[in-house]
ZAMAR-710999 format. One line per 2 residues: number of its first residue (from 0); their letters; for each residue x negated, y, z of C-alpha. Coordinates in pm, 1 decimal, padded with zeros to 6 digits. Layout:
! residues N
NUM	a	X/Y/Z  ...
***
This chain:
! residues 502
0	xx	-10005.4/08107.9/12015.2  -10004.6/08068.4/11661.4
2	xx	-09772.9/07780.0/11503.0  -09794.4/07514.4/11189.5
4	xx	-09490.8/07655.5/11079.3  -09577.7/08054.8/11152.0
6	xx	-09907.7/08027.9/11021.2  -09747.7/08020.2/10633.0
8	xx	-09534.2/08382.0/10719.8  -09851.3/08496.7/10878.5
10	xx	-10045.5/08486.7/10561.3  -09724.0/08631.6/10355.2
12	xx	-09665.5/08886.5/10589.3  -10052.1/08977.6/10568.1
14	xx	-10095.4/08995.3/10252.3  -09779.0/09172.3/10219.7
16	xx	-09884.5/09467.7/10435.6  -10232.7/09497.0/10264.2
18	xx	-10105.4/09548.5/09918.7  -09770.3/09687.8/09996.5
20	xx	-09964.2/09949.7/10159.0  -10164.6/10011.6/09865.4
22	xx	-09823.7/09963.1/09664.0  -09667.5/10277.6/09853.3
24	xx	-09972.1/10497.0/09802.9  -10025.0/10428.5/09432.6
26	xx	-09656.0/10425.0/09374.0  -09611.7/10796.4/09557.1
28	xx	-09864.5/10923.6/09390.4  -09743.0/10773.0/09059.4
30	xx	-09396.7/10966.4/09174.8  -09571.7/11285.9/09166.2
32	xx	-09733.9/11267.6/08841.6  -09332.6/11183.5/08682.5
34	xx	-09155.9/11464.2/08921.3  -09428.9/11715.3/08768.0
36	xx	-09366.5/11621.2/08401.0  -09019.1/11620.8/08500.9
38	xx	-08993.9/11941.5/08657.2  -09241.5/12104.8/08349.5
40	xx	-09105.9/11869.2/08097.8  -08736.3/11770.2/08167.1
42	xx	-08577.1/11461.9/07996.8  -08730.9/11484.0/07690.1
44	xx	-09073.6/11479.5/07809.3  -09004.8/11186.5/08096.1
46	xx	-08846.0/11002.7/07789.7  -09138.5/11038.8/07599.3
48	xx	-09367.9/10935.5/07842.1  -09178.4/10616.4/07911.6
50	xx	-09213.5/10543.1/07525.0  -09587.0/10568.1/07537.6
52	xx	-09634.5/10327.9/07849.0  -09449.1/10108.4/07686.2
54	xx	-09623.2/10065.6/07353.8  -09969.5/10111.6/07600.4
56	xx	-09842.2/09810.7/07842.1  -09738.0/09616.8/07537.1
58	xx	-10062.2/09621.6/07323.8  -10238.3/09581.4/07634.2
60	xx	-10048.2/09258.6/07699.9  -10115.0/09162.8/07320.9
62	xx	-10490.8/09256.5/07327.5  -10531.1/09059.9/07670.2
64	xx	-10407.6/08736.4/07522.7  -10279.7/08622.1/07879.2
66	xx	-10666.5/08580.2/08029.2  -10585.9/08817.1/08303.3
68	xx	-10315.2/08571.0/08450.9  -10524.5/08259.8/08313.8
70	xx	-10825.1/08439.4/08442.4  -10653.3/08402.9/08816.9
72	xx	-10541.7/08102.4/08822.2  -10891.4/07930.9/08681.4
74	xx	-11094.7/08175.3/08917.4  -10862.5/08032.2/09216.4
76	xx	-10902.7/07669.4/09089.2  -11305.7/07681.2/09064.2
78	xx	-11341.2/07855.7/09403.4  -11094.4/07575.4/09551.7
80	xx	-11356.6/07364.5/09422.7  -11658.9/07505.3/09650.9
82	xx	-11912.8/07442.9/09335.8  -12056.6/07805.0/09275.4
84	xx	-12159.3/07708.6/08913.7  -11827.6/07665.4/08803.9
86	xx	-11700.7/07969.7/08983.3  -11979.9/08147.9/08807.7
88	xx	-11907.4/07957.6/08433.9  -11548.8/08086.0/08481.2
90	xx	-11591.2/08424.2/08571.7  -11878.9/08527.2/08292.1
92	xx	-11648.7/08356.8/08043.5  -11355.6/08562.2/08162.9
94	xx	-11580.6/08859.7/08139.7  -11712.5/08844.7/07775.5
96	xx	-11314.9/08687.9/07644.5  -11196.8/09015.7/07834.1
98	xx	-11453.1/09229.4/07638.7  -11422.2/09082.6/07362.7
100	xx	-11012.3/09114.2/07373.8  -11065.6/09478.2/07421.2
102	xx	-11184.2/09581.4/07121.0  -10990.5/09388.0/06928.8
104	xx	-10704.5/09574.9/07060.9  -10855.7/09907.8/07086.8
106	xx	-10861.0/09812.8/06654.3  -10512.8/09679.2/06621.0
108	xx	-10365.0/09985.9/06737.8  -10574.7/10225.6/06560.8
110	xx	-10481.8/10047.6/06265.2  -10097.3/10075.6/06315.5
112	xx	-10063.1/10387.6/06476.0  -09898.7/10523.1/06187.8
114	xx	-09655.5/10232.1/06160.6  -09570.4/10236.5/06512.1
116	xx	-09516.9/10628.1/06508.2  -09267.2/10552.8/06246.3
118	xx	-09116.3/10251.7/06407.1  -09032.3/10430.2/06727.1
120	xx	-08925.4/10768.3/06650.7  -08829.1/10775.4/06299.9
122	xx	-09156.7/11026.2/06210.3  -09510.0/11029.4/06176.7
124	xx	-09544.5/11342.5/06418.6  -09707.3/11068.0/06695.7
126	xx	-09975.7/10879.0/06485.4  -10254.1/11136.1/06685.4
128	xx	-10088.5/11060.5/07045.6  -10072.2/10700.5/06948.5
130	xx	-10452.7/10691.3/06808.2  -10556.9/10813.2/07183.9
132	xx	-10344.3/10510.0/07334.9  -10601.1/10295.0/07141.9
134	xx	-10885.9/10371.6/07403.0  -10642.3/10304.9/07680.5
136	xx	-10585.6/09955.0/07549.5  -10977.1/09839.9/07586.2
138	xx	-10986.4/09978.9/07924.0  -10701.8/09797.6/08026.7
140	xx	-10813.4/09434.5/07896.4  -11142.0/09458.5/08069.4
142	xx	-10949.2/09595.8/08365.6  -10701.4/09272.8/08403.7
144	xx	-11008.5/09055.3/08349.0  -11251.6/09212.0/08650.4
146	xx	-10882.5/09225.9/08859.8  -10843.7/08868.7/08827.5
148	xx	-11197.4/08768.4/08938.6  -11096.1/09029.5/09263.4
150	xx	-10714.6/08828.5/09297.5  -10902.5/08497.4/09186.5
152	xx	-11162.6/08479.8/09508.3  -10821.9/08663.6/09716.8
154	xx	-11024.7/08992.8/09812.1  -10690.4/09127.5/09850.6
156	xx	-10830.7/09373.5/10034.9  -11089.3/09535.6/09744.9
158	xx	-10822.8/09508.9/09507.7  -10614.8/09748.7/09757.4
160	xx	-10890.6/09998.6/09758.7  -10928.0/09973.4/09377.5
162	xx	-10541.6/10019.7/09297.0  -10541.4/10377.5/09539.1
164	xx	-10914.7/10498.6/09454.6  -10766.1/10488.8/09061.0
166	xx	-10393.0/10647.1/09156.1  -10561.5/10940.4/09362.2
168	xx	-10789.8/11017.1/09059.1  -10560.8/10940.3/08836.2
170	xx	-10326.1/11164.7/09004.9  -10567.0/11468.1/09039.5
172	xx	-10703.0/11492.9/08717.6  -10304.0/11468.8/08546.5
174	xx	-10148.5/11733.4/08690.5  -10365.8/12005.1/08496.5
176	xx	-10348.8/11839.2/08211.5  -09950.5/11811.2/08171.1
178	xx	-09941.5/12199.6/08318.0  -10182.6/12276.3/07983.0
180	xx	-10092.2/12077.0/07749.9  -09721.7/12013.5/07795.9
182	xx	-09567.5/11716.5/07577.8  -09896.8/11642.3/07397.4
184	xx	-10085.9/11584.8/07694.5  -09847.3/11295.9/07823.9
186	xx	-10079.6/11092.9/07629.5  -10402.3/11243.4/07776.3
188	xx	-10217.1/11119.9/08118.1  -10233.7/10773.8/08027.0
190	xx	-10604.1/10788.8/07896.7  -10658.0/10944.0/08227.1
192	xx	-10495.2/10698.4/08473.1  -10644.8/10406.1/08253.6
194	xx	-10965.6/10506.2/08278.4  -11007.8/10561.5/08652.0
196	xx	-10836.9/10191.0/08682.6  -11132.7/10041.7/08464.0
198	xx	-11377.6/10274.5/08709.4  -11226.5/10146.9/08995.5
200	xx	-11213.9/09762.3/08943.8  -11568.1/09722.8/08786.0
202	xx	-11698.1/09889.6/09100.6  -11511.6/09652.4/09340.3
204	xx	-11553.9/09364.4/09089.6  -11956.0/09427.2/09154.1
206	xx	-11905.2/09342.9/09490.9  -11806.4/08957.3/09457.6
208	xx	-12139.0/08744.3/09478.1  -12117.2/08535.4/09205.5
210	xx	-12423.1/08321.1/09100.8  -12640.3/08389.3/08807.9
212	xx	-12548.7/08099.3/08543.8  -12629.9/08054.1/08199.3
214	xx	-12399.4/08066.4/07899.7  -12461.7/07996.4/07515.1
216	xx	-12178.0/08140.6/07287.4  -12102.5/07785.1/07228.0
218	xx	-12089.7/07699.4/07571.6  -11848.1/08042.3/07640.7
220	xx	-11687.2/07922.1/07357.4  -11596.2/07575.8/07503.8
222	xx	-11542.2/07733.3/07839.6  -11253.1/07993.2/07697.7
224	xx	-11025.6/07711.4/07552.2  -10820.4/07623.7/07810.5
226	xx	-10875.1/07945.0/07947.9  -10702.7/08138.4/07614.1
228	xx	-10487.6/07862.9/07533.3  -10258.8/07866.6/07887.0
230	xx	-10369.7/08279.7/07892.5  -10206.1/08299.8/07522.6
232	xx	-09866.7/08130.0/07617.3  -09828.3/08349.3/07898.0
234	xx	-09903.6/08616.2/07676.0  -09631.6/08550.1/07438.7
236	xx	-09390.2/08529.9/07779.0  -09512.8/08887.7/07880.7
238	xx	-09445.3/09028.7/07527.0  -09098.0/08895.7/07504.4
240	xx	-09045.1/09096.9/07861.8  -09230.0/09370.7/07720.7
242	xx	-09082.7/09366.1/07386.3  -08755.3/09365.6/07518.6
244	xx	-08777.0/09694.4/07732.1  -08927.3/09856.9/07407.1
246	xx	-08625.2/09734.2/07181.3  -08391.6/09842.1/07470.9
248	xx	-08523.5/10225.2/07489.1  -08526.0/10216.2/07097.0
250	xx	-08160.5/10116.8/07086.3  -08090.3/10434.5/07368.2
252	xx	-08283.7/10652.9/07120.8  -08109.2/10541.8/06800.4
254	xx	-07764.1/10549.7/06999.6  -07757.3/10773.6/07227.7
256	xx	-08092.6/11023.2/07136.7  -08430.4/11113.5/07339.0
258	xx	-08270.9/11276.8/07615.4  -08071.3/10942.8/07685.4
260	xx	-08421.7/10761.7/07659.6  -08529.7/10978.1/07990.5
262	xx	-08167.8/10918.6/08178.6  -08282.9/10532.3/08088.8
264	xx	-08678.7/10555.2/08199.8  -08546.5/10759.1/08554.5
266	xx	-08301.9/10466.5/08626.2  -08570.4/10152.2/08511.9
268	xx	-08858.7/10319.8/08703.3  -08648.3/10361.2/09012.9
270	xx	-08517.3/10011.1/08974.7  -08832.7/09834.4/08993.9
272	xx	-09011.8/10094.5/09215.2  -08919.9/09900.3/09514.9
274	xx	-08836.5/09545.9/09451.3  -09164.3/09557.8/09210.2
276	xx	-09337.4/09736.4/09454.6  -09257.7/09445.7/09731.0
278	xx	-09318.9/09114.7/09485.1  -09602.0/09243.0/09328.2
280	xx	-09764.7/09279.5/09689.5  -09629.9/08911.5/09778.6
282	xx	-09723.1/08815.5/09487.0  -10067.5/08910.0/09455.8
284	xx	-10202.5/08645.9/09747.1  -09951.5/08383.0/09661.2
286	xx	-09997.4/08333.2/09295.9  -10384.7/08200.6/09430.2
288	xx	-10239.7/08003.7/09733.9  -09963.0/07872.0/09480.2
290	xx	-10243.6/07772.8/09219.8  -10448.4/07580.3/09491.1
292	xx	-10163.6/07371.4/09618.3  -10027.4/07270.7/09291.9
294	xx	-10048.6/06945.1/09263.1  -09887.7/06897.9/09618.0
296	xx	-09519.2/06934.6/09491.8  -09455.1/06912.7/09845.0
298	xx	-09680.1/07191.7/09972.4  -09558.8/07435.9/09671.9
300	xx	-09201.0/07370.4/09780.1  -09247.6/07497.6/10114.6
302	xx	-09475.4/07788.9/10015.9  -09187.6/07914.8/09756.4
304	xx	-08894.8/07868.4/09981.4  -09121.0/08087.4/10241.5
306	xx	-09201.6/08323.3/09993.3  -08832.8/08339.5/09843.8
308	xx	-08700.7/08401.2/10227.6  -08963.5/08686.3/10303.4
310	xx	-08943.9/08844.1/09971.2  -08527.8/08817.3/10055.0
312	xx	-08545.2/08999.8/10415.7  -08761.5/09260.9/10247.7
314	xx	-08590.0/09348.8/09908.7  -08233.4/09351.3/10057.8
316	xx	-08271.3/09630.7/10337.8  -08420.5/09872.1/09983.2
318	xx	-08166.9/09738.9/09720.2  -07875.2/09836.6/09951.8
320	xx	-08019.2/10193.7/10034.9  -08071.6/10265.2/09663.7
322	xx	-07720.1/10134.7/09539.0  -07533.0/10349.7/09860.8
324	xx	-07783.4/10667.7/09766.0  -07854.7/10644.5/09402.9
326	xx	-07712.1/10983.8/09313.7  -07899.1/11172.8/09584.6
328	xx	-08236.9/10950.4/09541.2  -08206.4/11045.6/09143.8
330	xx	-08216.5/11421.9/09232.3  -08501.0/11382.2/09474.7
332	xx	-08735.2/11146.9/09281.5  -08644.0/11342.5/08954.5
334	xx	-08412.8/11664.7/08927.2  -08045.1/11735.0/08907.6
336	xx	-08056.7/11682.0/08515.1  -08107.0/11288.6/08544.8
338	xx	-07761.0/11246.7/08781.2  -07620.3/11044.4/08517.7
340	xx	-07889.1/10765.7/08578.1  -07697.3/10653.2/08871.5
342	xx	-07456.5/10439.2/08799.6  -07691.9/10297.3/08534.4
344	xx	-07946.6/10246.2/08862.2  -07669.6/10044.1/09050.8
346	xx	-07633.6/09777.3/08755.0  -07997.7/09761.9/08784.9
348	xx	-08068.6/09718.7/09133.7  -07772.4/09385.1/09131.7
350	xx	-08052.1/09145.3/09020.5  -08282.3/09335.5/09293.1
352	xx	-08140.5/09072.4/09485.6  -08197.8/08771.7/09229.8
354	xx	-08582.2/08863.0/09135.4  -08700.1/08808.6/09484.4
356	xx	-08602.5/08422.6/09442.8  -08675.4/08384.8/09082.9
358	xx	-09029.6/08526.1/09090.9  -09187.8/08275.2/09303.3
360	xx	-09005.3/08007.4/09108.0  -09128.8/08138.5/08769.4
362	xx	-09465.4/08139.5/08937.8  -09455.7/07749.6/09011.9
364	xx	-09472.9/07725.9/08626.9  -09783.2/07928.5/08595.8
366	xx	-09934.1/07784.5/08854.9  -09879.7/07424.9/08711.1
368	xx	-10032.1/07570.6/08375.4  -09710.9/07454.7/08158.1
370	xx	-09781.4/07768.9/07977.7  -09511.7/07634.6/07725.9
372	xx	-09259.3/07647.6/07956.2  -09292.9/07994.4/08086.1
374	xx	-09276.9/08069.4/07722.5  -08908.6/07903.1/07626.8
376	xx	-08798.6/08035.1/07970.6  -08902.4/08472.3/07899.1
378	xx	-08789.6/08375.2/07514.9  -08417.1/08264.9/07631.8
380	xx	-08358.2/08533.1/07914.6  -08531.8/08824.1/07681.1
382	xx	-08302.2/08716.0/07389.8  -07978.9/08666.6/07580.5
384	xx	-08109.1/09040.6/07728.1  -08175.2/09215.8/07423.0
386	xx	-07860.5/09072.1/07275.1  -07659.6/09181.4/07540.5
388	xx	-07809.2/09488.6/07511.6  -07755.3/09632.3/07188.0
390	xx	-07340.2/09468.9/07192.9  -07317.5/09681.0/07615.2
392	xx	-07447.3/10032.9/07440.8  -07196.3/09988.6/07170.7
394	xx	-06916.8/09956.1/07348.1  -07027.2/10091.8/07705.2
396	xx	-07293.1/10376.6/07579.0  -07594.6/10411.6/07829.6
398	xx	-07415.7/10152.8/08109.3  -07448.6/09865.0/07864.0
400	xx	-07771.8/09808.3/07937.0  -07757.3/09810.7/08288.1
402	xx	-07520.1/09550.4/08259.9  -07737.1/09372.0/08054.1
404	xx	-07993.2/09377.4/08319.5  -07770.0/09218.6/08556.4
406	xx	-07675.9/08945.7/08320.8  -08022.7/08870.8/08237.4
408	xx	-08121.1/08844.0/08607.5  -07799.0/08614.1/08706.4
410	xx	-07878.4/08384.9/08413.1  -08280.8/08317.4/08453.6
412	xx	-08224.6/08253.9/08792.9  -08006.8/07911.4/08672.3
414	xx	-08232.6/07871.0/08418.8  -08584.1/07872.1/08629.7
416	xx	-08404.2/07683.3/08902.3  -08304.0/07425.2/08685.9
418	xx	-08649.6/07415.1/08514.3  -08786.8/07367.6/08823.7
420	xx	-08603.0/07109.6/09033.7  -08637.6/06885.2/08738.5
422	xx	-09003.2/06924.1/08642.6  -09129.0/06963.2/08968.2
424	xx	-08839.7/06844.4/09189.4  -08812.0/07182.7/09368.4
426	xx	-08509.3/07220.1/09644.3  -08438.7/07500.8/09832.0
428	xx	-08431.5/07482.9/10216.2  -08151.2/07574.7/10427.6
430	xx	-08327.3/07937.2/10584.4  -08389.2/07999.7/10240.2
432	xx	-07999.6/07937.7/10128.8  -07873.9/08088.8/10453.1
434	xx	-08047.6/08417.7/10385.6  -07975.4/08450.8/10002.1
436	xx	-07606.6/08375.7/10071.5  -07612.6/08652.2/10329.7
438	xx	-07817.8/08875.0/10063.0  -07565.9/08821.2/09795.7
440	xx	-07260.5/08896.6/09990.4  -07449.9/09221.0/10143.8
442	xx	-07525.9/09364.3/09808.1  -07164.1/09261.2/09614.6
444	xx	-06989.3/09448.9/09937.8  -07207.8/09775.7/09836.9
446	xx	-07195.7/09756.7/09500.1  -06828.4/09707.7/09498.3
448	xx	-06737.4/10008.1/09750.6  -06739.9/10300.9/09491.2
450	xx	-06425.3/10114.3/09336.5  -06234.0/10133.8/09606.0
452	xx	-06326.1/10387.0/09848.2  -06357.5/10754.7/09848.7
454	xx	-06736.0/10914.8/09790.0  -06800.4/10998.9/10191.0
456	xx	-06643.0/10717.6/10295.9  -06804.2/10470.3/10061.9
458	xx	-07164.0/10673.0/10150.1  -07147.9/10579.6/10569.6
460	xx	-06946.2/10254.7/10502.2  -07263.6/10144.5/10269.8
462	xx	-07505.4/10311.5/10464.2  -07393.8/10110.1/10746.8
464	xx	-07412.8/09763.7/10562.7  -07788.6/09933.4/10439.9
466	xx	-07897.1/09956.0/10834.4  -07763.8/09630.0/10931.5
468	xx	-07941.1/09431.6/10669.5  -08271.5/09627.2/10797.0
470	xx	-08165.2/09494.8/11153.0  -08123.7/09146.1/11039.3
472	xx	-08402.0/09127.8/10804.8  -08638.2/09297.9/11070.6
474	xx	-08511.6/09033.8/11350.7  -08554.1/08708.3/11088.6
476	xx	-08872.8/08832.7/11043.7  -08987.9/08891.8/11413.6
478	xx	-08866.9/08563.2/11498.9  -09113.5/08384.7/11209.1
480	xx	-09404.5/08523.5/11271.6  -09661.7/08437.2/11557.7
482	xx	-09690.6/08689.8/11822.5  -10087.2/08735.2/11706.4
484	xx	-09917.4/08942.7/11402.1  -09789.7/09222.1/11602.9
486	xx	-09941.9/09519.2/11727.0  -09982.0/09542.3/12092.6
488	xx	-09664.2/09722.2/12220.0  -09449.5/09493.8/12013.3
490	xx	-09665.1/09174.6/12145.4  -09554.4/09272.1/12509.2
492	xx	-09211.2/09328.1/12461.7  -09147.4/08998.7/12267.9
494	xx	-09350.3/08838.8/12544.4  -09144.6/09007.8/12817.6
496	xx	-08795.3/09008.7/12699.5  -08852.5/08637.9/12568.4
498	xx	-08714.1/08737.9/12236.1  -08656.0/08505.5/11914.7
500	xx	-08888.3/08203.4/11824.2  -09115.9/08028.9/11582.7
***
């Protein structure tokens, strides 16, 4: 029988498997579009990819002013309301800001394209590849806009279906067009997978009833204030973030060359492939819940300690793996040539550990709406990053900035702690402490072995920690969850043996 205090990990756990499902798929297939261009391509042309996602997922950021975040949080505000007019004021407004946005973007960059060609690579030879990135930046906006209407009403479900249906076309139609076009049609990629994610979400965005409502442009006008004002703040938090992983693979390219920039992309990618890949599925139904609950301080406490715990018992088992494996996971995700990414991975994967507890405390901000706040907070961790950054790869090379990751992660999770025991006088529980402690001394113990040990014996001693975090995380997590969240088999033997608890 389902439990007051299970029914919380029910929901995370749910919502968890939906979208890290979809996570997997998307991110698999994503795998196979970078092993291709790294196979056809090598460094150079993974490098250059990574440059050209990152000035896509900046502008797109830029252009999108915030509204898709906003867009959620208002969309989950008006249907915790019941009223279907405002539901339906709130989405068409998000819908023509989103539009709107779009171009504006799709402009900005056509404009620059030039100056940004210049900017990152020292030439002009990229002005046509950038041009192309233009279209990707309208499709984008509109995309995050119809997504948050899908996360906003929590069809978690439709936006699973949208996220694979674009990665498998995506996916099919890129392959040819690296094998033809080589380096110049990385960008042709991007147009690709951008397009089908636009296709996708207006499709599944069609199938939320919302009512028919009315709407002068002063009216939309009035209704986008708050809206773009809270959207634009969280903007400017999403550029720093943004804006300091495009100043950090500028500073490997001006340091240490384009072939450096692809040892750095391999490592990133592979450091937030699986920690990203488990918040962002977390994520996805608690930012909503979060946003519903938030003016019961109370109720947000206990949702974020159960979030931080989950997020904790799932990160740890991966983070482990990776830091015992990295040299033999770098071969098989990429190629022999990016071996030198691992010890650069292992700095990166430390503050694996540290995201899962300081995302759902950034998110209390957001959901509050102290779009300020979440500002200051991405403008001192991205500044104490980038700083850190440019003074590790002058005196450390290419390993700088993996410390610099780790030193970002260690101090915004003081910082947003801080923030948020004061403002919104957040404590966290004991499970929550007992299982971070645990998750800590776990991932120091791995990360220390190479130092001391030799490289077989350091490979089963941390392979062994690896397993029996996976045991402990997998028994935390049967024993919080109600027996109704099991399949069958698994039902009966808890039932039988008598095994764990609520």
């Amino acid at each position: 029988m389902e439990t007051g205090a299970s029914k919380p990990y029910k929901q995370i756990m749910k919502s968890t498997f939906v979208m890290g499902s979809s996570s997997v798929i998307v991110t698999i297939l994503g795998i196979v579009r970078t092993k291709f261009i790294a196979l056809v391509l090598g460094t150079t042309g993974v490098g250059l990819a990574g440059i050209f996602l990152n000035i896509n997922n900046l502008v797109t950021i830029f252009s999108g002013m915030g509204v898709g975040d906003s867009g959620v949080r208002q969309i989950a505000w008006a249907a915790g309301t019941g009223n279907n007019e405002t539901i339906a004021r709130t989405v068409l407004t998000i819908r023509r800001v989103s539009l709107l946005l779009g171009v504006v973007g799709l402009c900005v960059l056509l404009f620059f394209s030039s100056g940004i060609s210049r900017l990152t690579f020292g030439t002009s030879d990229h002005v046509r590849d950038i041009a192309i990135l233009s279209a990707t930046i309208f499709f984008g906006t509109v995309s995050r806009g119809q997504r948050a209407l899908i996360q906003g009403v929590r069809r978690i479900g439709d936006l699973a279906k949208a996220d694979i249906l674009a990665a498998i076309f995506g996916t099919v139609l890129s392959i040819p067009i690296v094998y033809y076009f080589g380096e110049r049609g990385i960008v042709y990629i991007i147009f690709t997978v951008s397009a089908t994610a636009i296709a996708t979400s207006w499709w599944y965005c069609k199938k939320v009833e919302v009512s028919p409502v009315r709407l002068s442009l002063s009216e939309s006008v009035s209704e986008a204030g708050p809206l773009v004002r809270l959207g634009l703040a969280l903007m400017l938090g999403s550029l720093i973030s943004l804006g300091v992983q495009y100043l950090a693979r500028v500073l490997v390219i001006r340091y240490e060359g384009l072939s450096a920039a692809g040892i750095y992309h391999a490592a990133y990618t592979l450091s937030i492939l699986y920690v990203g890949l488990i918040l962002n599925a977390m994520l996805t139904d608690f930012y909503p819940r979060l946003s519903s609950a938030a003016q019961d301080h109370a109720e947000c406490r206990s949702l974020i300690n159960k979030q931080a715990e989950v997020g904790l018992l799932f990160v740890v088992p991966g983070v482990l793996a990776i830091m015992a494996f990295a040299p033999v996971i770098i071969v098989i995700f990429y190629s022999s040539k990016f071996t030198a990414a691992a010890d650069l991975l292992r700095w990166m994967m430390l503050g694996g550990v540290l995201q899962a507890v300081t995302w759902p405390l950034g998110y209390m901000i957001r959901a509050q709406g102290n779009g300020k706040l979440v500002f200051w907070t991405e403008l001192c961790a991205g500044g104490l990053q980038l700083g850190l950054a440019w003074f590790g790869i002058a005196l450390f090379g290419l390993l700088g900035i993996g410390i610099s990751f780790f030193a970002r992660d260690l101090f915004y999770l003081f910082l947003i702690y801080l923030i948020v025991r004061k403002n919104y006088r957040f404590t966290f529980s004991g499970a929550t402490l007992q299982v971070f402690i645990i998750s800590v001394l776990a991932t120091g113990m791995v990360f220390l072995l190479p130092f001391f040990l030799a490289k077989e014996v350091q490979l089963v001693v941390s392979g062994g920690i690896a397993l029996l975090a996976a045991v402990y995380s997998a028994t935390m997590v049967w024993r919080k969850t109600s027996m109704d969240m099991m399949p069958g088999f698994l039902f009966r033997m808890k039932a039988r043996f008598g095994l764990g608890g609520n």
